[in-house]
N, C-alpha and C positions, 0 to 999 in steps of 0.2 A: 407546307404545314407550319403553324407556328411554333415559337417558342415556347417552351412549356413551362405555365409558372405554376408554380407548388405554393401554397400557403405553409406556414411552419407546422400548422400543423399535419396536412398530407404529407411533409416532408417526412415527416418523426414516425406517420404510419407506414409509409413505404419503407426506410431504415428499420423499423423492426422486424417487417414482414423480410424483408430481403435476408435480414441476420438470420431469423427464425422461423420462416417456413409458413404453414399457416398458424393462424392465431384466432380467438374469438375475444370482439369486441373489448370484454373484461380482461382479460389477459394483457390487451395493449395498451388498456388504462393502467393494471398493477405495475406495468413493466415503463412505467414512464412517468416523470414528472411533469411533464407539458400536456395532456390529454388527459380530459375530465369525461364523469359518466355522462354530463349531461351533456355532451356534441359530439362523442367519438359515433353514434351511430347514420346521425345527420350527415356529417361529414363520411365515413363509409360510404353511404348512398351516394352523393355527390361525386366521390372518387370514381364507384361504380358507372355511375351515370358518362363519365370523361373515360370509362375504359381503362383505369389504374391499376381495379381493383376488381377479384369475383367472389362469390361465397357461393357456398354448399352446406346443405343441414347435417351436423354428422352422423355416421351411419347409425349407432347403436345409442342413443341416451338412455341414463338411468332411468328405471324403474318410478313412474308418475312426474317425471320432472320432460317438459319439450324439451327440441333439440333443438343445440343451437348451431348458430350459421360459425361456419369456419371462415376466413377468410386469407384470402391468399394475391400477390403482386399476379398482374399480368405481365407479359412481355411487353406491351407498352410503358406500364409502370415501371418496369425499371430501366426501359428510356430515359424515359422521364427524368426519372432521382439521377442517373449517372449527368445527362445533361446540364442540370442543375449544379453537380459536384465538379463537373468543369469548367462552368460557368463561373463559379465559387472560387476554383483555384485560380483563374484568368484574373478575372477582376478585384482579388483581393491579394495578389502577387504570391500566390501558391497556398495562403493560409485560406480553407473554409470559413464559412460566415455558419452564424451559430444557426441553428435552426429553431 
């Protein structure tokens, strides 16, 4: 398998998903200054597509409003991120690089 490289931004969606469980899309926009509405769903997909990431529509949405997808780390994804985070500490002599 290769090395798994993370763009900054999948980085910043995995670290939230890992702190905070599932999320939908907008959630991980509010809760971040590096991810815009206009590519966190793009990028979602992508993640998905690599296995990162999965969603589910939630069970109950309000009354005339669809549901939205929740999304949540796989067990690969947070391969992933930690690999990255030690990769991080190795080559930048313990300090993380920003993401």
């Amino acid at each position: 398998m290769d090395f798994p490289r993370l763009s900054g931004k999948e980085a910043e969606i995995l670290r939230l998903l890992i702190a905070n469980g599932e999320m939908y899309g907008l959630q991980m926009v509010d809760a971040s200054k590096e991810l815009k509405r206009g590519t966190i769903y793009v990028t979602l997909m992508r993640m998905a597509d690599k296995g990162y990431v999965e969603s589910r529509e939630e069970d109950s949405p309000p009354l005339g409003r669809p549901a939205r997808k929740l999304v949540k780390v796989t067990g690969h994804g947070v391969l992933a991120y930690r690999a990255m985070e030690a990769a991080q500490r190795t080559f930048a002599g313990g300090t993380a690089w920003a993401t």
